[in-house]
MARTITOR-828004 format. One line per field, with one value per atom (N, C-alpha, C, O): residue number from 0; chain; y negated, x negated, z negated. Coordinates in nm, 2 decimals. Layout:
<pts>
num	(NUM, ...)
chaine	(A, ...)
v	(Y, ...)
u	(X, ...)
w	(Z, ...)
</pts>
This chain:
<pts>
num	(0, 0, 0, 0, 1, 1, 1, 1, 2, 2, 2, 2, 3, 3, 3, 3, 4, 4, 4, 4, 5, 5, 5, 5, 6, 6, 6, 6, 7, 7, 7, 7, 8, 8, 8, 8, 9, 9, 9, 9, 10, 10, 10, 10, 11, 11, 11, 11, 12, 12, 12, 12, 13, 13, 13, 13, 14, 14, 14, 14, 15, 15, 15, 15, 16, 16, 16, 16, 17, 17, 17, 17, 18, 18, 18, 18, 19, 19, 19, 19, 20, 20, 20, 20, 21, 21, 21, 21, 22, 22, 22, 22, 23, 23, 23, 23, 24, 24, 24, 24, 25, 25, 25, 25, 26, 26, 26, 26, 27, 27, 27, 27, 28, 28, 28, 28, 29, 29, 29, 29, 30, 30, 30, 30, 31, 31, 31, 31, 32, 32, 32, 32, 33, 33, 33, 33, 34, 34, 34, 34, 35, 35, 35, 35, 36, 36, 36, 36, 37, 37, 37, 37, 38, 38, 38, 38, 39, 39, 39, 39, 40, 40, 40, 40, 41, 41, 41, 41, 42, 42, 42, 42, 43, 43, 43, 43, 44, 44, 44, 44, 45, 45, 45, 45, 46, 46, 46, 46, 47, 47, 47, 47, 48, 48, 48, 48, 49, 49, 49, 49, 50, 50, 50, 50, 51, 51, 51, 51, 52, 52, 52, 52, 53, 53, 53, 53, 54, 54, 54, 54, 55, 55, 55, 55, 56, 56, 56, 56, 57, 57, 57, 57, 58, 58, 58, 58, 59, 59, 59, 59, 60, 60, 60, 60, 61, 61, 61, 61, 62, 62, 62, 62, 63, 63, 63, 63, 64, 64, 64, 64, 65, 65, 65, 65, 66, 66, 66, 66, 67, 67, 67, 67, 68, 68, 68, 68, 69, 69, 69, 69)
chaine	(A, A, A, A, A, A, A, A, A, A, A, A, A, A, A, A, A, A, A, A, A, A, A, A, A, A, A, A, A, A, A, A, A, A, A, A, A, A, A, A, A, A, A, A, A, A, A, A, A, A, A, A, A, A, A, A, A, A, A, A, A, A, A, A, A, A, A, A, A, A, A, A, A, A, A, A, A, A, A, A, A, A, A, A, A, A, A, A, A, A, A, A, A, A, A, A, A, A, A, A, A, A, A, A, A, A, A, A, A, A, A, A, A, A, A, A, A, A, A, A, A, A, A, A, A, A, A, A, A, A, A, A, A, A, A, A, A, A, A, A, A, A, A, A, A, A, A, A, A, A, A, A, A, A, A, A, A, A, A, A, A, A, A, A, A, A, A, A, A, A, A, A, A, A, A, A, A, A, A, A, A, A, A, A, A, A, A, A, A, A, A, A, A, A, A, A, A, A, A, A, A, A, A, A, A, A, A, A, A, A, A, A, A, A, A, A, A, A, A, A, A, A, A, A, A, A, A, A, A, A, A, A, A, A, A, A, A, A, A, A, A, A, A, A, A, A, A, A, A, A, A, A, A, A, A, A, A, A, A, A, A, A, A, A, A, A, A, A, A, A, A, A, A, A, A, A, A, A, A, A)
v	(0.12, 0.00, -0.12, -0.13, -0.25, -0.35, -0.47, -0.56, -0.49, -0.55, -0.73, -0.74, -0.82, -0.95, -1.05, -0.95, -1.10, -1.18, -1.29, -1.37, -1.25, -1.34, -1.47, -1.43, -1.54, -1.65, -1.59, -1.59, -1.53, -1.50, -1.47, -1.46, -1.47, -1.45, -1.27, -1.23, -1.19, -1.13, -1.02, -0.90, -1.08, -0.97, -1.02, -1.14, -0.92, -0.95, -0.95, -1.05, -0.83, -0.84, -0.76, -0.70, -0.77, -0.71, -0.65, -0.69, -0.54, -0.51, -0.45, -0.40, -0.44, -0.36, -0.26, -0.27, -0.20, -0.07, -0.11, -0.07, -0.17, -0.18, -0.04, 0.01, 0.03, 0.20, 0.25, 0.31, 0.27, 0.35, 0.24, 0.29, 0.15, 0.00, 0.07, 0.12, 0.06, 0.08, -0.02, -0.02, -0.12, -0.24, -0.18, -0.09, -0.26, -0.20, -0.32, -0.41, -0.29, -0.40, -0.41, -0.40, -0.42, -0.39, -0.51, -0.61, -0.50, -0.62, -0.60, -0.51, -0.70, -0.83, -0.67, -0.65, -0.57, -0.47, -0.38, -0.32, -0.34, -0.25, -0.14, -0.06, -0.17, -0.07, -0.10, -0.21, -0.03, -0.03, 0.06, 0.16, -0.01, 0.09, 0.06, -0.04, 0.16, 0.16, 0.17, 0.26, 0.11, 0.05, 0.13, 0.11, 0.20, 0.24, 0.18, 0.12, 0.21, 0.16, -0.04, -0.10, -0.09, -0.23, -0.29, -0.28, -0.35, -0.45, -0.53, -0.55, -0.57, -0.61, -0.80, -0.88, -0.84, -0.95, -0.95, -1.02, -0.87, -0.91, -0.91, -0.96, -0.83, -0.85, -0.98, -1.05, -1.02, -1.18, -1.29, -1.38, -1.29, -1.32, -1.34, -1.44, -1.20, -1.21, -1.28, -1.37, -1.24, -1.32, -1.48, -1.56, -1.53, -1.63, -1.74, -1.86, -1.65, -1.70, -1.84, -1.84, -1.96, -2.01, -1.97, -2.00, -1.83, -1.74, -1.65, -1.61, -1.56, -1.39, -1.29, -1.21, -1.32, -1.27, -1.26, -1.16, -1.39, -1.41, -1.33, -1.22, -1.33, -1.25, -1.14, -1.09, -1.06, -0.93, -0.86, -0.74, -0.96, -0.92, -0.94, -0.90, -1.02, -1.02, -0.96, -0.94, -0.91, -0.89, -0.73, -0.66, -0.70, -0.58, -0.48, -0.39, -0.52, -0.42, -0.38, -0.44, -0.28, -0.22, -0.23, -0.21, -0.27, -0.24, -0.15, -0.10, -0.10, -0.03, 0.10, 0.10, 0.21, 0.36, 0.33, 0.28, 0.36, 0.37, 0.43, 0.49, 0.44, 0.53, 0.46, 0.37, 0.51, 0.42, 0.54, 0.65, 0.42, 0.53, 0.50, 0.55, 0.44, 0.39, 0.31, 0.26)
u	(-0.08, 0.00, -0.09, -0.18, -0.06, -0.09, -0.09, -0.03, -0.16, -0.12, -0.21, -0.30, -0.13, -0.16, -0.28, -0.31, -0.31, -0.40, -0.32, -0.27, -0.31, -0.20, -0.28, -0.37, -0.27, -0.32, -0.27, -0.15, -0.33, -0.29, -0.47, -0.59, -0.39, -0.51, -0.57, -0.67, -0.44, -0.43, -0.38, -0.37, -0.34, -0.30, -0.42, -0.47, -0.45, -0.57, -0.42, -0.37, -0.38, -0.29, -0.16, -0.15, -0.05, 0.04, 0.08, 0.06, 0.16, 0.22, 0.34, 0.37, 0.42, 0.56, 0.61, 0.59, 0.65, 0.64, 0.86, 0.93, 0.90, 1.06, 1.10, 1.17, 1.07, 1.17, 1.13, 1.24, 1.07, 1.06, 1.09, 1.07, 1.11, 1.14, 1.01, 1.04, 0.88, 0.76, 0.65, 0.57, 0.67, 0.57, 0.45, 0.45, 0.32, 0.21, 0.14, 0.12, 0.09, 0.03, -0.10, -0.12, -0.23, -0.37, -0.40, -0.39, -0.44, -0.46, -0.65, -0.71, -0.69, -0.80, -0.90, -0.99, -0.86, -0.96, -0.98, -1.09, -0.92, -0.90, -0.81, -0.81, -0.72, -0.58, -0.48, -0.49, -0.40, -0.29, -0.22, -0.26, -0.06, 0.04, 0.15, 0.16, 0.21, 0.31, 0.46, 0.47, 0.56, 0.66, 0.78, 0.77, 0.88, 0.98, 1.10, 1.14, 1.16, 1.33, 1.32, 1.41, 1.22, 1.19, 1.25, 1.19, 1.38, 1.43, 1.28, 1.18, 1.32, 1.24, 1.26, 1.18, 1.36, 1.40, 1.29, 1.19, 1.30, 1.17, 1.06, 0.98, 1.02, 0.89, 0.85, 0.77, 0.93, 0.95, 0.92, 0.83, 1.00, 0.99, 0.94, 0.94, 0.87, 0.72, 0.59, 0.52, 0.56, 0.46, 0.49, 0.40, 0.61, 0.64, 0.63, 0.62, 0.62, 0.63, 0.54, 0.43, 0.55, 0.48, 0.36, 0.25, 0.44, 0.36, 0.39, 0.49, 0.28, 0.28, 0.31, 0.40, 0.20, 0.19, 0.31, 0.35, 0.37, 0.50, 0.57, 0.58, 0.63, 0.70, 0.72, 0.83, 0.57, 0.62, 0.58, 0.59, 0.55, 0.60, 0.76, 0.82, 0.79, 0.98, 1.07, 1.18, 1.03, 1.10, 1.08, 1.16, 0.91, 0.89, 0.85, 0.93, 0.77, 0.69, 0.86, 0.96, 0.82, 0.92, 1.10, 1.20, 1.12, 1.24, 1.26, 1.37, 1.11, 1.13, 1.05, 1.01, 1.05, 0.94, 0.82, 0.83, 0.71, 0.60, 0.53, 0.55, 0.40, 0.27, 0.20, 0.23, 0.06, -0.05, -0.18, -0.21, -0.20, -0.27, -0.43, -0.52, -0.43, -0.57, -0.63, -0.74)
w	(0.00, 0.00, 0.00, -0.08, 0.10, 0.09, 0.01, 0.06, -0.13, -0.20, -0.14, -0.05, -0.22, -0.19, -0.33, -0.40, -0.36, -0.45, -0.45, -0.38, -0.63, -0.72, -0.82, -0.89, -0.82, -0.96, -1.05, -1.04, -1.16, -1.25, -1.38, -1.36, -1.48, -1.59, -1.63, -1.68, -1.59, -1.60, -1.50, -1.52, -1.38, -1.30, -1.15, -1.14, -1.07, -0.95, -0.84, -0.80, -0.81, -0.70, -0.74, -0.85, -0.63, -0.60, -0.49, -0.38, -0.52, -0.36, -0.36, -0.47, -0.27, -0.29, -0.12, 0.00, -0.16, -0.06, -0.03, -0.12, 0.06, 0.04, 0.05, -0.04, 0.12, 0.17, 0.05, 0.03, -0.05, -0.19, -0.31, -0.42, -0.30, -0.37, -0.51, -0.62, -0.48, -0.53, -0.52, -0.43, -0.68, -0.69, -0.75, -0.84, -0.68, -0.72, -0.76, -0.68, -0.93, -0.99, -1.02, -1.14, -0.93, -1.03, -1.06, -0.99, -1.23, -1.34, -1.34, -1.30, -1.37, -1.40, -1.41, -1.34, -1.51, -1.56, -1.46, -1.48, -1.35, -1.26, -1.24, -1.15, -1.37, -1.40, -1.27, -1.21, -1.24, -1.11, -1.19, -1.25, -1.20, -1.24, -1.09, -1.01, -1.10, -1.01, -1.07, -1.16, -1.04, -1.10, -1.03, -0.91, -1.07, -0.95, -0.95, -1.04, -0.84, -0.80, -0.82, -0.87, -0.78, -0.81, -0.67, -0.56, -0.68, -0.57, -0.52, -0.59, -0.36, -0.31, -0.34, -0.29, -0.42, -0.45, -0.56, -0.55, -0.68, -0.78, -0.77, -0.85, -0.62, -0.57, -0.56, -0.62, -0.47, -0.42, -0.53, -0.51, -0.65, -0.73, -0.84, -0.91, -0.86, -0.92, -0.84, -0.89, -0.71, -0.63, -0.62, -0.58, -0.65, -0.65, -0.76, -0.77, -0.85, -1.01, -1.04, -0.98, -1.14, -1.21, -1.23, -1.20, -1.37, -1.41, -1.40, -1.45, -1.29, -1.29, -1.38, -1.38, -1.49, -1.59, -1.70, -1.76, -1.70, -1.83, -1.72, -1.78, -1.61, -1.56, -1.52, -1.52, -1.48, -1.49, -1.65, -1.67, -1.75, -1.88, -1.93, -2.03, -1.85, -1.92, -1.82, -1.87, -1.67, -1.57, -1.52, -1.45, -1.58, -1.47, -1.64, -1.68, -1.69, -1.80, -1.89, -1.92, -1.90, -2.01, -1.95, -2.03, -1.79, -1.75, -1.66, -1.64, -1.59, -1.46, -1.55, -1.67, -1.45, -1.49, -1.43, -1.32, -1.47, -1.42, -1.47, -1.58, -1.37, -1.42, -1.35, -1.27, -1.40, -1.42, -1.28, -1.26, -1.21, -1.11, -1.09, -1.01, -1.16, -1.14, -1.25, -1.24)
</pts>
């Protein structure tokens, strides 16, 4: 998956896959988790954000399933 380079303190990039609605997050340390059933609206929305970070801590972490792939 193609992810994009986000401003953030804490996150390096993102990416989102629409046909499996699967957001892919690798953070500042080299961790990549993968997020499932994620509308391609919150994709949008998180790359869009102020802040990355506050948002996929109030919007993505702890609402979707994920695993950690890297």
């Amino acid at each position: 998956m193609e992810r994009v380079s986000v401003s953030s303190s804490n996150i390096a990039s993102v990416g989102h896959d629409e046909s499996s609605q699967v957001l892919e997050v690798e953070f500042l340390d080299g961790a990549v988790y993968e997020y499932y059933d994620v509308p391609a609206h919150v994709y949008q929305e998180l790359i869009n954000a102020s802040s990355v970070g506050r948002y996929h801590a109030q919007r993505v972490k702890n609402v979707y399933g994920f695993s950690r792939t890297g």
